[in-house]
VOGU-3710 file (C-alpha; in Angstrom, 3 decimals, decimal comma):
1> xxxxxxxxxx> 21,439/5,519/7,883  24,867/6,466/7,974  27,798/5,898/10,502  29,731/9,381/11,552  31,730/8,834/14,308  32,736/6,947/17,450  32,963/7,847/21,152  34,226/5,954/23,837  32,120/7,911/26,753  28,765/6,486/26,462
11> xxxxxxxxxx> 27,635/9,464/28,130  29,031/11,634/25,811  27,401/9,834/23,166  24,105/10,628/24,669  24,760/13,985/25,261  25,887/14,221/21,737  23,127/12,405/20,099  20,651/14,561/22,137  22,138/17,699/21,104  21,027/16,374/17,280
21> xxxxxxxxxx> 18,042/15,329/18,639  17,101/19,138/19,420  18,604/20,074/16,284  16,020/17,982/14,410  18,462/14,968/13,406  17,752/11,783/14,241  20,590/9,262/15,639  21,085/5,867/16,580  23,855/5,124/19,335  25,164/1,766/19,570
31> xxxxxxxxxx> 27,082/0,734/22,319  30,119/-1,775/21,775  32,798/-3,066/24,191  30,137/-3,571/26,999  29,670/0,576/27,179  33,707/1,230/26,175  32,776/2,612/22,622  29,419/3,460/21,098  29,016/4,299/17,101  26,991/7,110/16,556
41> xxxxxxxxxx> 24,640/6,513/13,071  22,636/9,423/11,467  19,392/8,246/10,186  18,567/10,856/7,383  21,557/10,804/4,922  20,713/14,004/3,623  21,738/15,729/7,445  24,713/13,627/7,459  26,974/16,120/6,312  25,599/18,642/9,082
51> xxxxxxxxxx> 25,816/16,384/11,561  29,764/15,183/10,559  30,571/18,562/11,098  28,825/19,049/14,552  30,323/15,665/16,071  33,765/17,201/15,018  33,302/20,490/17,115  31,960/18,156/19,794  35,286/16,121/19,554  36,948/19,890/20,192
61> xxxxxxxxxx> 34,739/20,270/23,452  33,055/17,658/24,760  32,066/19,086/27,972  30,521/22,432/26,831  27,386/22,721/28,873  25,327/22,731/25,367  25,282/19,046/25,288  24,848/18,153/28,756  21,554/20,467/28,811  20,249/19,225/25,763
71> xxxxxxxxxx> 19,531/16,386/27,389  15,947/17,715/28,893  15,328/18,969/25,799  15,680/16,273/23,642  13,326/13,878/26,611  10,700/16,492/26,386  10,406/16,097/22,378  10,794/12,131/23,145  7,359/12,299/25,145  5,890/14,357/22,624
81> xxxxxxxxxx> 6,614/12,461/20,144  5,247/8,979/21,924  2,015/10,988/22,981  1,869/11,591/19,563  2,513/7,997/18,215  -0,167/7,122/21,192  -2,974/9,090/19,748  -2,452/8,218/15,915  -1,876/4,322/17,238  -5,819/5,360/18,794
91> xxxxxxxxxx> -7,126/6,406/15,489  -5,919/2,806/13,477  -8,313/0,836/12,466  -6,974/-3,210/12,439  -8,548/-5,314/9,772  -5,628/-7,990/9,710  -6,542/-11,449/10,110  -10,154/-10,344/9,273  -10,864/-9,060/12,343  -13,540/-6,277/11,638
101> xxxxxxxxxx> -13,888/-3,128/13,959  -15,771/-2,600/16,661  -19,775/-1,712/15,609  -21,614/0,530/17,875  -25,223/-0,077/18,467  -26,990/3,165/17,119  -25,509/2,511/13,133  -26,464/-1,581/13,189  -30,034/-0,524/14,986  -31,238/2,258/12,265
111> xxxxxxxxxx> -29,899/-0,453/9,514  -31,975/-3,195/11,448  -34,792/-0,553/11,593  -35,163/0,294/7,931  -35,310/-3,599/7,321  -38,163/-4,171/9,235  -39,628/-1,189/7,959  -39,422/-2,110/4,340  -40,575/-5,856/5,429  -43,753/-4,324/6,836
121> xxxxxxxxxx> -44,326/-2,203/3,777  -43,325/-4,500/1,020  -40,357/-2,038/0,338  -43,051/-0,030/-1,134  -44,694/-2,057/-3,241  -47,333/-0,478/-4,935  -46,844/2,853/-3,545  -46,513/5,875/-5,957  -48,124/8,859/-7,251  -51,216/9,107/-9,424
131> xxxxxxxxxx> -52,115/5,656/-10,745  -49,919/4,294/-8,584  -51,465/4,994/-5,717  -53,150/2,177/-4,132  -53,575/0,532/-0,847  -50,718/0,515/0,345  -50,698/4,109/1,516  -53,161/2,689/4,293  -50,637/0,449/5,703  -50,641/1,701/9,280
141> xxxxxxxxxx> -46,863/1,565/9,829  -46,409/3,786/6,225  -49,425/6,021/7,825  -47,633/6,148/11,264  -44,393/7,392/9,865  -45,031/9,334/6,631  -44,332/13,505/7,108  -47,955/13,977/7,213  -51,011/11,949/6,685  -54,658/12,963/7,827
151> xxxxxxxxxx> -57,533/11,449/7,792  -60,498/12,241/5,560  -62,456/13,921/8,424  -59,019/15,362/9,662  -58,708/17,385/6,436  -61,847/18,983/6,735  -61,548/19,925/9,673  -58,341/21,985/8,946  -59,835/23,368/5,591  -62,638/24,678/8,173
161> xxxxxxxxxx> -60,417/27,177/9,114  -58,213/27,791/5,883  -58,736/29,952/2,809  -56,493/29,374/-0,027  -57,106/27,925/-3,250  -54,924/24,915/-3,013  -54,319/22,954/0,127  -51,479/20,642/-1,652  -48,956/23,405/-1,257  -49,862/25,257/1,778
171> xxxxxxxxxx> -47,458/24,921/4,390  -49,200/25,064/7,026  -51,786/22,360/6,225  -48,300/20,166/5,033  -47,575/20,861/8,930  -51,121/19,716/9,945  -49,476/16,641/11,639  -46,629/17,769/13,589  -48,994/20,976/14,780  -51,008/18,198/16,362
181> xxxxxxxxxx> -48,035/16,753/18,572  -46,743/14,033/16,277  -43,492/15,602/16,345  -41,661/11,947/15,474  -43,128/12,354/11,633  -39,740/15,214/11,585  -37,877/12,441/10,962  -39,373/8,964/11,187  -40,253/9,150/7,687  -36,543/8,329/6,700
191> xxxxxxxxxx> -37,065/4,766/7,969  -39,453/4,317/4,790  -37,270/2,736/1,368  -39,366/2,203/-1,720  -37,669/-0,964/-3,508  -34,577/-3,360/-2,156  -32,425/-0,891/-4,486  -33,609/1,869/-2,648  -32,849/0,222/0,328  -29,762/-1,492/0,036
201> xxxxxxxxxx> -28,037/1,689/-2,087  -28,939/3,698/1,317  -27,884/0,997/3,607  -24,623/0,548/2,319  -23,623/4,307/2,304  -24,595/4,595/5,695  -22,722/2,147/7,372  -19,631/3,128/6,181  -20,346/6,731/7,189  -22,318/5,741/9,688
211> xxxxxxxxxx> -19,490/3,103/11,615  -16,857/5,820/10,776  -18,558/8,698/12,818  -19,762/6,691/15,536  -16,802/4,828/16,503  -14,753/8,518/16,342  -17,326/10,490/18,273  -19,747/8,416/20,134  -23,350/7,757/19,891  -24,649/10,360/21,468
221> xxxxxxxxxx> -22,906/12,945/19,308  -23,690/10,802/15,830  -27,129/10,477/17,030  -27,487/14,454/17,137  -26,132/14,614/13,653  -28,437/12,344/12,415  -31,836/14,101/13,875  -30,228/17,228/12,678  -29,932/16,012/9,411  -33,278/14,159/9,393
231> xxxxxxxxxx> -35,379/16,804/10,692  -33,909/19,381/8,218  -33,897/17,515/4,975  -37,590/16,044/5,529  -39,007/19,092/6,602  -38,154/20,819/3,298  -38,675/18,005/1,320  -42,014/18,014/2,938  -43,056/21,878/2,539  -41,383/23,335/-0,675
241> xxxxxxxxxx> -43,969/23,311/-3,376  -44,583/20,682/-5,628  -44,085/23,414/-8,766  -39,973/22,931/-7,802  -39,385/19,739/-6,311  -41,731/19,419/-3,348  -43,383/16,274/-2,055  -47,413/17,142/-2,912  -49,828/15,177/-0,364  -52,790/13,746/-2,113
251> xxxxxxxxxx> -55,811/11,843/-1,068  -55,540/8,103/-0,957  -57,928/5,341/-1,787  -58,879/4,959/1,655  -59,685/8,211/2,340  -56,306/9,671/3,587  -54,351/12,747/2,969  -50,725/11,946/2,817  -47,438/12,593/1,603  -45,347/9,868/-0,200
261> xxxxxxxxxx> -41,265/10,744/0,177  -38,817/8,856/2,769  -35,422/7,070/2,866  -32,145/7,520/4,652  -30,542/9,124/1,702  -30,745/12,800/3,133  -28,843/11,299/6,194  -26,651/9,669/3,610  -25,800/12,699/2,321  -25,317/14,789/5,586
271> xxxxxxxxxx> -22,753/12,486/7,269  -21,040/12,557/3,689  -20,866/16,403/3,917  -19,498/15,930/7,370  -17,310/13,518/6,818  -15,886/15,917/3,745  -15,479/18,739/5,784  -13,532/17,097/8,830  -11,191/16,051/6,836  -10,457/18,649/4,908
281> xxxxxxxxxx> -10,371/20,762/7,826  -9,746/18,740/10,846  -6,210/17,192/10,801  -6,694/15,379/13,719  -10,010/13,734/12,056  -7,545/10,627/10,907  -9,629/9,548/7,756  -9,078/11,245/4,643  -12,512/10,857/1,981  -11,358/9,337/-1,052
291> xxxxxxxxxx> -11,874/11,411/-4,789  -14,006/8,518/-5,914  -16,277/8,549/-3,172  -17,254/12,436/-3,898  -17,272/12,034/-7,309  -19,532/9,024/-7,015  -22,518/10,923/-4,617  -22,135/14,016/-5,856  -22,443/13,046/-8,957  -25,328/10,803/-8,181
301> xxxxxxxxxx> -27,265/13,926/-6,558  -26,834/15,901/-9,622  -28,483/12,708/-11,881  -30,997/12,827/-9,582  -32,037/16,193/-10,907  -32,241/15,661/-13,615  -36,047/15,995/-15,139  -37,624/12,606/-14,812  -38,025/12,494/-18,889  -34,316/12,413/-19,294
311> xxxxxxxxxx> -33,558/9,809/-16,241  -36,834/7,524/-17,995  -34,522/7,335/-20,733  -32,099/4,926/-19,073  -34,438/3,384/-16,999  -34,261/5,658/-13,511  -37,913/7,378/-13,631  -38,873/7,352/-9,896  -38,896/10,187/-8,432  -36,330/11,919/-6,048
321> xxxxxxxxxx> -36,658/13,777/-3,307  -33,678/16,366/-4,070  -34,326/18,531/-1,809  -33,944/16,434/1,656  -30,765/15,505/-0,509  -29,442/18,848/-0,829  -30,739/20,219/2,404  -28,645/16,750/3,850  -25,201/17,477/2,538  -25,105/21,303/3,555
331> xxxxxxxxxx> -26,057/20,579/7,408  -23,956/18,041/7,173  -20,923/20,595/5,213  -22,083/23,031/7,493  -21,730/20,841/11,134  -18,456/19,194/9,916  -16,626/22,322/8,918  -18,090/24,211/11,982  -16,664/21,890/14,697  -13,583/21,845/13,206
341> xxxx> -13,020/25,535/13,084  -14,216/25,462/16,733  -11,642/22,092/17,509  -8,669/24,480/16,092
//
């Protein structure tokens, strides 16, 4: 900040400084003498020299009607520019003192859910495919929520009426379930983790993403993103072929035909993808997604598909359901960049 001048009109000094003001230089006017003299500072140094010369053809005239009606002009950019200062003040988050943010309800519940879920289950335990398979697919709560899952007699009665050769990768028998009115099986089956890793690795992801979207646009919003994302991802995941990544259903020990995929990471990966694309394209969005963060899942997802031989190899052999992965982060690119094209 540097000093150019002196007045001893205080109203002069106003007009002058809000003259600058609509010129795009800042001022400071500080009034000495109880009102007799006021210093005029220029806050940028670098318009100093542009602003010298302007106070030195105001000195010349002082009552040119220039200055007295830039006035209005400069209040008008003064409200602006607190709305302005309003709305980013909005957007803060305060962590001082270790006060966290608020938490809405719909992020902690789904966390809360999956917990239970995985208590009920074992997180798993003993589920699998092939000889891995054991009784645990006849836990009722798995049952309940898995994509599909038919009962012995069930499947027969569908393959009454079908005539392919193989049942596994028919789409239509893969939809057996949700033709029959369990429509919740779109999307419940994200609720199922198989290990704590599984679990916690998901968890953690989403409530960052998750508490990030919520607080910004509300639960009802978030909680259309996250059916759309749910719904989407699982019902590929649950209907491509097994030949290129599919989930295959297969007949359980206890006489049920069910699939065996789930976890929130498809919802993981949508809110990422939306959270990427807002602020990239939203400037109002207020949050800007770190490089280490995208480098981190994306290059996660592209481990993932890896073939499972390779991933053995360093001890990651499970396998992934890429596509509800995939499918995930492009509804999620796809309803981030969308609504921000529409915002502007």
């Amino acid at each position: 900040m540097r000093f150019i001048g002196d007045l001893e009109d205080s109203r002069q000094a106003k007009n002058f400084s809000a003259y600058l003001l609509v010129k795009g230089i800042e001022t400071q006017v500080d009034e000495l003498e109880e009102g007799k003299r006021c210093e005029i500072w220029v806050k940028d140094e670098d318009q100093c020299d542009t602003a010298l010369a302007d106070f030195k053809a105001f000195q010349l005239n002082p009552s040119d009607s220039k200055y007295s009606e830039a006035v209005q002009q400069a209040q008008v950019l003064m409200r602006a520019e607190e709305k302005k200062r309003q709305q980013a003040q909005k957007r803060m988050v305060k962590v001082s003192g270790g006060v966290l943010p608020k938490r809405k309800p719909l992020t902690i519940g789904i966390i809360v859910v999956c917990a239970l879920v995985g208590l009920l289950t074992s997180f798993g335990d003993g589920l699998g495919n092939g000889e891995r398979a054991r009784v645990k697919y006849d836990d009722p709560v798995y049952r309940a929520l898995q994509f599909v899952c038919l009962s012995e007699a069930g499947l027969e009665k569908e393959l009454q009426s079908w005539s392919g050769s193989n049942p596994n990768d028919d789409i239509s028998l893969r939809l057996a379930s949700i033709r029959r009115g369990q429509i919740w099986r779109l999307f419940t089956n994200v609720f199922i983790h198989y290990g704590i890793f599984h679990l916690i690795f998901n968890m953690v992801w989403f409530f960052q993403f998750g508490t990030l979207i919520e607080n910004r646009y509300g639960t009802s919003k978030f909680l259309a993103l996250l059916l759309a994302t749910a719904i989407f991802s699982s019902l590929l995941q649950g209907i491509v072929p097994g030949s290129v990544g599919g989930s295959v259903p297969f007949l359980t020990a206890g006489g049920y035909w069910i699939s065996a995929f789930g976890g929130m990471s498809g919802v993981v990966y949508g809110l990422f993808g939306f959270i990427w694309m807002k602020s990239t394209y939203d400037p109002n969005f207020g949050y800007r997604l770190s490089q280490s963060t995208i480098i981190i899942l994306m290059g996660w997802m592209f481990f993932c598909m890896l073939p499972v031989e390779m991933r053995a190899g360093i001890g990651f052999g499970s396998n992934v359901a890429n596509w509800a992965h995939g499918v995930g982060l492009i509804v999620g690119l796809i309803s981030g960049y969308a609504t921000s094209v529409i915002r502007r």
